[in-house]
N, C-alpha and C positions, 0 to 999 in steps of 0.2 A: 529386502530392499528391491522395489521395481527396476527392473533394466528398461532402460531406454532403446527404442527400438527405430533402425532407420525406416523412415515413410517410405522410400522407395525402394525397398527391399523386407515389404511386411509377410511374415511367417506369423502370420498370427494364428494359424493351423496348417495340419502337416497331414496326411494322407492317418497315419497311426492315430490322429483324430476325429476320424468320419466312420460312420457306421451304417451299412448299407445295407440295405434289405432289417433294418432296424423294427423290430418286435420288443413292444411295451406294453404293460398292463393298462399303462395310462399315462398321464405327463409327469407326476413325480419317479415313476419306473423308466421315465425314458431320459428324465433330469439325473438320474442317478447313473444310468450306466453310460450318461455324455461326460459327467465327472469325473467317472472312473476313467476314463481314457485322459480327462487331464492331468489326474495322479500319476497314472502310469507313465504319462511325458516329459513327468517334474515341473508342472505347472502349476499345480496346487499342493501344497505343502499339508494340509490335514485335510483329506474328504469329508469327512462327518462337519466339520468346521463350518467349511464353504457351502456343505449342503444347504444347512441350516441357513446361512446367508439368502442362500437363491430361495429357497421356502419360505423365507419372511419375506421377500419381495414379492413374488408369488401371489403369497395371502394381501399386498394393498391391493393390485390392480393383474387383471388378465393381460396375458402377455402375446396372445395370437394378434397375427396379423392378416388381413383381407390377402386368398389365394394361397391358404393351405398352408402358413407357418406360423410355427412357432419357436417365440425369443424371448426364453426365458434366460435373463440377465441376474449378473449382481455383483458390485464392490466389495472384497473383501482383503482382511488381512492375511489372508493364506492364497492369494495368488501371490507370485511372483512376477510374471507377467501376464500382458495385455493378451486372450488365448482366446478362440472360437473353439469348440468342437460341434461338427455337425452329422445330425440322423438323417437317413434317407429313408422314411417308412416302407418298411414292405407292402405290397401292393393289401390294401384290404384290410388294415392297423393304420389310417390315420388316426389322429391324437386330439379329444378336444383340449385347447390352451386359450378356448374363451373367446375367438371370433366370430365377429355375425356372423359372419359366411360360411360357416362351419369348420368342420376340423382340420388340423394340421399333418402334412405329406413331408415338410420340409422342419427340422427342427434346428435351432443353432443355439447352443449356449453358449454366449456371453459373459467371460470371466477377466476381470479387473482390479486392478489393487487397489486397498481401499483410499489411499490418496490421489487415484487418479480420478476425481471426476469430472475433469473435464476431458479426456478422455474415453472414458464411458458414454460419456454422451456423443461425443465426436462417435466412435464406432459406431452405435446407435444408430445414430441420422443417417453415417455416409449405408449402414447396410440397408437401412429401412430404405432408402434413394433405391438402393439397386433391386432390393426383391420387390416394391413394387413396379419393376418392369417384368412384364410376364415372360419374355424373349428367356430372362435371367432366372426366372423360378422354374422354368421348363429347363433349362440346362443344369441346374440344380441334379433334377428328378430324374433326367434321361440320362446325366455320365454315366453311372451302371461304374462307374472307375473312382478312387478314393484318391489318385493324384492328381485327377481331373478336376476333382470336386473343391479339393484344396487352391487347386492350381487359381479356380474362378472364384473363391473367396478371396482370398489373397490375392487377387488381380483387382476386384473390386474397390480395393480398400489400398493400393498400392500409395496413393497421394493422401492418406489419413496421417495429420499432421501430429505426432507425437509431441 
């Protein structure tokens, strides 16, 4: 069952969720070890499960975003809650995830339960609002700090109406 989370007090990621100086073979190796750290927080209840969810979304439509991210998203029945985890590429391993602009520096996976979508979308929109400000994808990239990095997602997203 999804817990309901208060909008102004969104944990929707916790520092034990961010991976910094993050080294992937490619975006399914860098989707994998952003899930594992969901698992490991009690956020998703079968990894293999949920993998599978986010790589059939994956396979409709490229998930990069103009300015170096990627947001690969997905509903499923093995989240618990509404959860971000985010990669901070090490310098020199950006990630293609299918944007014109080229590949991705910033990575955030987007994990949702499967009856929440409107929800899903809500996080969506209000993240896609804030990283296309550059001010916010550069503070992203520069915390170099995993409570930091938390601290501006979860700020972003503080008035995301559950």
């Amino acid at each position: 069952m999804a817990e309901p989370l208060d909008p102004y007090d969104a944990h929707l990621t916790t520092a034990d969720m961010v991976i910094l100086e993050m080294e992937a073979k490619d975006k399914t190796d860098a989707t994998n070890q952003l899930a594992e750290r969901l698992y490991a927080a009690g956020r998703i209840s079968d990894l293999d499960g949920f993998l599978k969810n986010v790589n059939a979304r994956e396979h409709q439509l490229a998930t990069g975003l103009p300015g170096g991210i990627g947001l690969p998203h997905a509903r499923s029945e093995f989240v618990s809650q509404t959860s971000i985890a985010v990669g901070i590429a090490k310098y020199g391993h950006a990630l293609d995830f299918g944007a014109a602009d080229g590949p991705a520096t910033v990575i955030l996976l987007i994990a949702t339960p499967a009856s929440s979508f409107s929800d899903h979308l809500e996080v969506l929109a209000t993240l896609a609002r804030s990283l296309s400000k550059e001010s916010f994808r550069e503070s992203l990239r520069r915390a170099y700090d995993a409570e930091v990095i938390a601290e501006l997602i979860n700020s972003s997203l503080v008035f995301f109406d559950h």
